[in-house]
PDB file as gemmi writes it, atoms N, CA and C in Angstrom:
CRYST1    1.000    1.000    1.000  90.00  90.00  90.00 P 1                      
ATOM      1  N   UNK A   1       5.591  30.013  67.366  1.00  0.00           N  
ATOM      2  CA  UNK A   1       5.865  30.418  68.721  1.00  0.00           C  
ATOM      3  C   UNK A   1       7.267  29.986  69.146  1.00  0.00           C  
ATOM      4  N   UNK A   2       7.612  28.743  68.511  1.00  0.00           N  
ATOM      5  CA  UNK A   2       9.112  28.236  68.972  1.00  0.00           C  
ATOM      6  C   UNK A   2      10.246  29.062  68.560  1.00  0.00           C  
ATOM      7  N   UNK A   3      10.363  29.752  67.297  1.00  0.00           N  
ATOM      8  CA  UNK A   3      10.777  30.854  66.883  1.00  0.00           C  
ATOM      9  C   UNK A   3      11.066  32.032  67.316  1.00  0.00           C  
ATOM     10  N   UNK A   4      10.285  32.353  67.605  1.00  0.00           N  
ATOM     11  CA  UNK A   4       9.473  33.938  68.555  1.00  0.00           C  
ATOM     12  C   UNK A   4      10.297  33.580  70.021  1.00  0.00           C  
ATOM     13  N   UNK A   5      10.430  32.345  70.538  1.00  0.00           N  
ATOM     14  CA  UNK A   5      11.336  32.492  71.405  1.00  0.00           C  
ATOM     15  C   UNK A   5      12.422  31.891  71.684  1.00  0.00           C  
ATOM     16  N   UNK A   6      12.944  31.568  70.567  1.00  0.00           N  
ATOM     17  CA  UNK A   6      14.182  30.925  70.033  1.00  0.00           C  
ATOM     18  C   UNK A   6      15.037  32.578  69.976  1.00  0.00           C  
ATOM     19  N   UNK A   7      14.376  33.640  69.008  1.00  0.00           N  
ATOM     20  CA  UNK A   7      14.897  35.112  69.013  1.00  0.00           C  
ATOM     21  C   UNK A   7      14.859  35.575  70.160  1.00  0.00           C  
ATOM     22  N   UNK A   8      13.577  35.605  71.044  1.00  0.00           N  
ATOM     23  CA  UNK A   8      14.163  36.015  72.338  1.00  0.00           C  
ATOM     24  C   UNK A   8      15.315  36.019  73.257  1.00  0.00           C  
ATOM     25  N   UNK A   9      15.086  34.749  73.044  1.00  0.00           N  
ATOM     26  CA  UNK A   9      16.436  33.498  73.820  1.00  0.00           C  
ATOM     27  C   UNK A   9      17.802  34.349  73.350  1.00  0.00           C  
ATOM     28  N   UNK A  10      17.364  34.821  72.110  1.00  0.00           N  
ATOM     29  CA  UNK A  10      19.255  34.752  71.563  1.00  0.00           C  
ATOM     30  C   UNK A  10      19.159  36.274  71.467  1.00  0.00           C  
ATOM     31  N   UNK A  11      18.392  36.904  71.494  1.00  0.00           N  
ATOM     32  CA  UNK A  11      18.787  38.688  72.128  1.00  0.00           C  
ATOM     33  C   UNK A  11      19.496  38.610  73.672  1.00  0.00           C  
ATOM     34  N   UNK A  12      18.293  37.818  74.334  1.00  0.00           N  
ATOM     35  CA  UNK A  12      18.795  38.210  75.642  1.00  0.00           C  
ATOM     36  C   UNK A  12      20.590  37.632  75.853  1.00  0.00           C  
ATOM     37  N   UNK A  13      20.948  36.173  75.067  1.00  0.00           N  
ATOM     38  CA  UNK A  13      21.791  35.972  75.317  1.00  0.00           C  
ATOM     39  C   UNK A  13      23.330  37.253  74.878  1.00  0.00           C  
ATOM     40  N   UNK A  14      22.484  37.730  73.507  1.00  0.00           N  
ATOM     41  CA  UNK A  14      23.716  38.831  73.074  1.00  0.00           C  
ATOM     42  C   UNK A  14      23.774  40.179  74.057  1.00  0.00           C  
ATOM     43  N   UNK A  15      22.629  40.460  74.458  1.00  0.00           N  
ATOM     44  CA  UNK A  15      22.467  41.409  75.016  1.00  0.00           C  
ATOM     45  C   UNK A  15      23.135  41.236  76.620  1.00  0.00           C  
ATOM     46  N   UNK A  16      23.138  40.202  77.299  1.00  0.00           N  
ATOM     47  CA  UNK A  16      24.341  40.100  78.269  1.00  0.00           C  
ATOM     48  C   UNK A  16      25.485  39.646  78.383  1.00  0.00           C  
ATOM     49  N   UNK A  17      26.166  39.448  77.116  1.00  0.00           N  
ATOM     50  CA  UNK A  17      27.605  39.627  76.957  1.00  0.00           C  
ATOM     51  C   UNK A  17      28.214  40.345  77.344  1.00  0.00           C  
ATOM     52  N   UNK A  18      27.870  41.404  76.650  1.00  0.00           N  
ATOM     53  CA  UNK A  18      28.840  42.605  77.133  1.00  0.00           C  
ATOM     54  C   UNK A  18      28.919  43.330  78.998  1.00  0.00           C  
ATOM     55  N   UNK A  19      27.831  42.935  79.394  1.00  0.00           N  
ATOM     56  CA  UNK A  19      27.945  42.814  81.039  1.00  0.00           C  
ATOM     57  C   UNK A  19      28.943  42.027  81.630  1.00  0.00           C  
ATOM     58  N   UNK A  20      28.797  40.534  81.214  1.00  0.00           N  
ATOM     59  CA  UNK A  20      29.308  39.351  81.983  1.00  0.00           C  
ATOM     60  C   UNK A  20      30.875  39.909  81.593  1.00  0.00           C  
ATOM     61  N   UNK A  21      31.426  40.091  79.902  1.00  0.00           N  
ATOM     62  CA  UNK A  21      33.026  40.507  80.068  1.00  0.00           C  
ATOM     63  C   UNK A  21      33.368  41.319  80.180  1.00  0.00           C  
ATOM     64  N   UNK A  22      32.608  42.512  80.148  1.00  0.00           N  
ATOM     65  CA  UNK A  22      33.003  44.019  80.181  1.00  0.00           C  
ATOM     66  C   UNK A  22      31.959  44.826  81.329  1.00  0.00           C  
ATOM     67  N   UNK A  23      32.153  44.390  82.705  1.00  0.00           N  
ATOM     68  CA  UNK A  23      31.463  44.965  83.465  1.00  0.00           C  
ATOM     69  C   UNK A  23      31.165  46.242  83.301  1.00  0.00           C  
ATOM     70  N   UNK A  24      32.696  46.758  83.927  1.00  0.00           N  
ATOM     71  CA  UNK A  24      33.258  48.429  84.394  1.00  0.00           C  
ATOM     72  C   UNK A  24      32.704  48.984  82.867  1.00  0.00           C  
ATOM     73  N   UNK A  25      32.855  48.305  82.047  1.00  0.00           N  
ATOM     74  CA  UNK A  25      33.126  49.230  80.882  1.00  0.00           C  
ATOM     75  C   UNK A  25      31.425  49.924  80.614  1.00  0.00           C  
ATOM     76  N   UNK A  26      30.311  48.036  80.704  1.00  0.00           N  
ATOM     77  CA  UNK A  26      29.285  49.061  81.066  1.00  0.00           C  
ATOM     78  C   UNK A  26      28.271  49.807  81.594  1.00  0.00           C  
ATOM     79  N   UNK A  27      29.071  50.107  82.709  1.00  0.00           N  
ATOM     80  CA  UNK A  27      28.440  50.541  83.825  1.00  0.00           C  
ATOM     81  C   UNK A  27      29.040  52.111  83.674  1.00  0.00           C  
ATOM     82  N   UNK A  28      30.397  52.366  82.714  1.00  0.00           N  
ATOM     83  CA  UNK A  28      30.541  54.092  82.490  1.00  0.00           C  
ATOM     84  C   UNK A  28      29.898  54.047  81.263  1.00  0.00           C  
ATOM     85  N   UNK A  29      29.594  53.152  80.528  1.00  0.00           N  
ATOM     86  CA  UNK A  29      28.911  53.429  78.924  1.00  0.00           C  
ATOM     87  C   UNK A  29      27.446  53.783  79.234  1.00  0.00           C  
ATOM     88  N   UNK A  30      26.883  53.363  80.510  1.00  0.00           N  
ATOM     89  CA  UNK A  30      25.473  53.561  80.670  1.00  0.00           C  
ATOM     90  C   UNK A  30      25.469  54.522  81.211  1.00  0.00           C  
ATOM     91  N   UNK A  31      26.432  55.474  81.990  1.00  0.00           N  
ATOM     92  CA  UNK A  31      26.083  56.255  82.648  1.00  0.00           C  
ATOM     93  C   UNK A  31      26.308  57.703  81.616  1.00  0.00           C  
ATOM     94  N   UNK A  32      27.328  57.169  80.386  1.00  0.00           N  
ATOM     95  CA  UNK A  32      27.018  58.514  79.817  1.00  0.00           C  
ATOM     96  C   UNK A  32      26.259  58.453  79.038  1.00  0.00           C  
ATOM     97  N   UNK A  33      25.400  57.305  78.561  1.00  0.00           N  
ATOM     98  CA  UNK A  33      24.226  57.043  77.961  1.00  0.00           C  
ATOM     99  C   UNK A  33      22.915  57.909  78.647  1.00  0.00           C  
ATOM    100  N   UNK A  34      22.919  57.921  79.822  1.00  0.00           N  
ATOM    101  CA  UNK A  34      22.110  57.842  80.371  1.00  0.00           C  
ATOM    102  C   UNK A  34      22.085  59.559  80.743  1.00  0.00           C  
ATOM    103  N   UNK A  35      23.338  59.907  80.072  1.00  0.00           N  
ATOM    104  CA  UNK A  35      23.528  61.552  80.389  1.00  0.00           C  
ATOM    105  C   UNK A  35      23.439  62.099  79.162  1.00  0.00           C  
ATOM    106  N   UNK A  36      22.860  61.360  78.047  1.00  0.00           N  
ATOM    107  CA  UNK A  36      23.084  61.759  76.582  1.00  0.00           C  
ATOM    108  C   UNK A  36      21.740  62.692  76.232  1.00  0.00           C  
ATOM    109  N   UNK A  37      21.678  63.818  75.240  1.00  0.00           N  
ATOM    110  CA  UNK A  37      20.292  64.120  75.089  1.00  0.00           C  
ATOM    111  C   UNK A  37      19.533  63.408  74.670  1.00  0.00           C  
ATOM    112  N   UNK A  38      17.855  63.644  74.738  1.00  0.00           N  
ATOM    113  CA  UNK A  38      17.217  62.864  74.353  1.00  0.00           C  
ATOM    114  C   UNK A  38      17.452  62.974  73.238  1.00  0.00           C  
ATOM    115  N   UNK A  39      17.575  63.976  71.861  1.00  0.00           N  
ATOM    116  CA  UNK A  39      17.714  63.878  70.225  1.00  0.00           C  
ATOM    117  C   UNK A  39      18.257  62.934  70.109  1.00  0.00           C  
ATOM    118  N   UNK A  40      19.499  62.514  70.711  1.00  0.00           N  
ATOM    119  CA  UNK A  40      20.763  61.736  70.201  1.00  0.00           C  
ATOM    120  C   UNK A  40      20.628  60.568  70.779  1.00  0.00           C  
ATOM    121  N   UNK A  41      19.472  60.214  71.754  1.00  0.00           N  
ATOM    122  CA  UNK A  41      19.300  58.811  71.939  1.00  0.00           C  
ATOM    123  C   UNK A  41      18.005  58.029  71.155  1.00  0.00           C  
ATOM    124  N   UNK A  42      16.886  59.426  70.713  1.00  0.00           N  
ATOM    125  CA  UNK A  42      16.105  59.080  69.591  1.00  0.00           C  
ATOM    126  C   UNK A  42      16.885  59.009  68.534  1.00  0.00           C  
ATOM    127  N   UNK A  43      18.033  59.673  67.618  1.00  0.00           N  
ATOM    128  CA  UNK A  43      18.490  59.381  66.912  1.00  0.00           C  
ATOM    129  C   UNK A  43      19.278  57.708  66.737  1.00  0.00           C  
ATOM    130  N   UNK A  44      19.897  57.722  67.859  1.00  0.00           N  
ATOM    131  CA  UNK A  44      20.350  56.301  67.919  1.00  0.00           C  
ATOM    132  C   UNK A  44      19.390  55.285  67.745  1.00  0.00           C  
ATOM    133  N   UNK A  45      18.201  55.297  68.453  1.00  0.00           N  
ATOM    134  CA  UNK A  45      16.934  54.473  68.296  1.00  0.00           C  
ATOM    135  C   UNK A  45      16.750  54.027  67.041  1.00  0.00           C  
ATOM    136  N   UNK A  46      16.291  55.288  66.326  1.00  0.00           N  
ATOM    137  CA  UNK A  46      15.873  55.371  64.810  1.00  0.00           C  
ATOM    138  C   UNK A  46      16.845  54.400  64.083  1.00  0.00           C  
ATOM    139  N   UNK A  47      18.065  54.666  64.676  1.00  0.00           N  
ATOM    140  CA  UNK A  47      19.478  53.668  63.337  1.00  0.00           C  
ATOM    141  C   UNK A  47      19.209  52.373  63.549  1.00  0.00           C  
ATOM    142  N   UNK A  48      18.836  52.457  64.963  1.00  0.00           N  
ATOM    143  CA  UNK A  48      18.874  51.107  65.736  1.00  0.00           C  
ATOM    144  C   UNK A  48      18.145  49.968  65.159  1.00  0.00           C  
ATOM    145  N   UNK A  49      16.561  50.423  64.842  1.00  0.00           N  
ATOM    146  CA  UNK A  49      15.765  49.849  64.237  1.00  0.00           C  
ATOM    147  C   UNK A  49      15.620  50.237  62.703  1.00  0.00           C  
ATOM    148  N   UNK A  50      16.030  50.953  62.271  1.00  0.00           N  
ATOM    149  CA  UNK A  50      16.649  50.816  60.571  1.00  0.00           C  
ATOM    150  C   UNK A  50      17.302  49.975  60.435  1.00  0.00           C  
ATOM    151  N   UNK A  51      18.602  49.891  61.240  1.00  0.00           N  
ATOM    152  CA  UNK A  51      19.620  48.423  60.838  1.00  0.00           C  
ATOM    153  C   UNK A  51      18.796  47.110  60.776  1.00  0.00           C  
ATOM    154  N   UNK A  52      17.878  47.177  61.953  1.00  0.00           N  
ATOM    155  CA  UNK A  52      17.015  46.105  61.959  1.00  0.00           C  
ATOM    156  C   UNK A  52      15.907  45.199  60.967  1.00  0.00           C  
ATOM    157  N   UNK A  53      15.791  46.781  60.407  1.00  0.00           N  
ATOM    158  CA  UNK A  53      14.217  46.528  59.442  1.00  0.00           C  
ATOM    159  C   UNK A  53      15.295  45.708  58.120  1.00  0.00           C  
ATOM    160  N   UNK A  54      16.256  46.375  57.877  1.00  0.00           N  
ATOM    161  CA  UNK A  54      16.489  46.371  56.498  1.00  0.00           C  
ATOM    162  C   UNK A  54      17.688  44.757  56.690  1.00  0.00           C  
ATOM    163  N   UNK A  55      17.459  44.860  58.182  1.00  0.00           N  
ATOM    164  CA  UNK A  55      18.276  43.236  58.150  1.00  0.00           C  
ATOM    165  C   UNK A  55      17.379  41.985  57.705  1.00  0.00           C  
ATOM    166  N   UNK A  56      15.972  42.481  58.615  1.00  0.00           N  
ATOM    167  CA  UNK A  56      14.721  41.288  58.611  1.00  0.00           C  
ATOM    168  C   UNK A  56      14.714  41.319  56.927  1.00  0.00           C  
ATOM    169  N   UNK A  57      14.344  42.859  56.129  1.00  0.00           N  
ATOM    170  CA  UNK A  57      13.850  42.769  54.737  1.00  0.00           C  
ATOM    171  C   UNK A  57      15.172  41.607  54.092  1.00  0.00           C  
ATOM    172  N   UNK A  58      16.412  41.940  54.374  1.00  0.00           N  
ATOM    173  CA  UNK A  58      17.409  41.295  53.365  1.00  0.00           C  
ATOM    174  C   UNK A  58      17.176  39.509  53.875  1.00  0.00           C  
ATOM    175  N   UNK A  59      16.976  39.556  54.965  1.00  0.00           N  
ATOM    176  CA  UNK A  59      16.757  38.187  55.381  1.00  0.00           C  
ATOM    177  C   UNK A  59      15.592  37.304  54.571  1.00  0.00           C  
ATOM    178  N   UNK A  60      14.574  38.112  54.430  1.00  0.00           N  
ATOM    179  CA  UNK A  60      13.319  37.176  53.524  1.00  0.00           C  
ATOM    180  C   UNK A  60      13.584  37.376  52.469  1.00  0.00           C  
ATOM    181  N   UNK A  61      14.486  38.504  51.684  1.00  0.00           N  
ATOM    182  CA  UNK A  61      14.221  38.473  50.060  1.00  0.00           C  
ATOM    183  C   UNK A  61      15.145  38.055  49.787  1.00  0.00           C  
ATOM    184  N   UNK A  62      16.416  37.520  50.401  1.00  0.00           N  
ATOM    185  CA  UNK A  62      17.647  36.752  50.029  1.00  0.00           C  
ATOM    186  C   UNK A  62      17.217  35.304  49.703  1.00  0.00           C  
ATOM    187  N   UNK A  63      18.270  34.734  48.849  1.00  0.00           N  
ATOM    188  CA  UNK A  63      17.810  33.490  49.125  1.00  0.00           C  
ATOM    189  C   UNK A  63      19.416  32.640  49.900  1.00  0.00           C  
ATOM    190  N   UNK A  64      20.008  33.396  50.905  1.00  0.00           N  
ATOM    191  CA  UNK A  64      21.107  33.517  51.185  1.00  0.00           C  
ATOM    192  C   UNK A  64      20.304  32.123  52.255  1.00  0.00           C  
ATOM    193  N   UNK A  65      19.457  32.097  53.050  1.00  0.00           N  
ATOM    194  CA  UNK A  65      18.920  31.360  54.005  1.00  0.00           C  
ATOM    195  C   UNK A  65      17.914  30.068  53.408  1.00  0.00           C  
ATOM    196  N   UNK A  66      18.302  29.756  52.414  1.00  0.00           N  
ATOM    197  CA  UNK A  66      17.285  28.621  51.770  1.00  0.00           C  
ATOM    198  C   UNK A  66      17.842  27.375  52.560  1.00  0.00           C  
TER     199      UNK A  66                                                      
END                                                                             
């Protein structure tokens, strides 16, 4: 469980970076996000969590983290 929100902790922290130094920037990045089709924001999704999967997989079968 300490884990589980140790990762939390450190999404949320990456995930408001780019607010706190780059306000303006994304507040027009969301708005053409937010004007994007849906294909191309499911497509983005899909990469989104591919990058993800195949980060977690390299993470346990490495022994880069021993």
């Amino acid at each position: 469980m300490k884990t589980l929100l140790t990762l939390i902790s450190l999404v949320l922290i990456l995930e408001g970076i780019p607010y706190m130094v780059f306000p303006e920037f994304m507040r027009d990045w969301l708005r053409q996000l937010s004007e994007s089709e849906p294909d191309k924001l499911r497509s983005m999704g899909l990469t989104a969590l591919a990058a993800g999967l195949m980060l977690c997989w390299f993470a346990q079968r490495s022994g880069l983290f021993e």
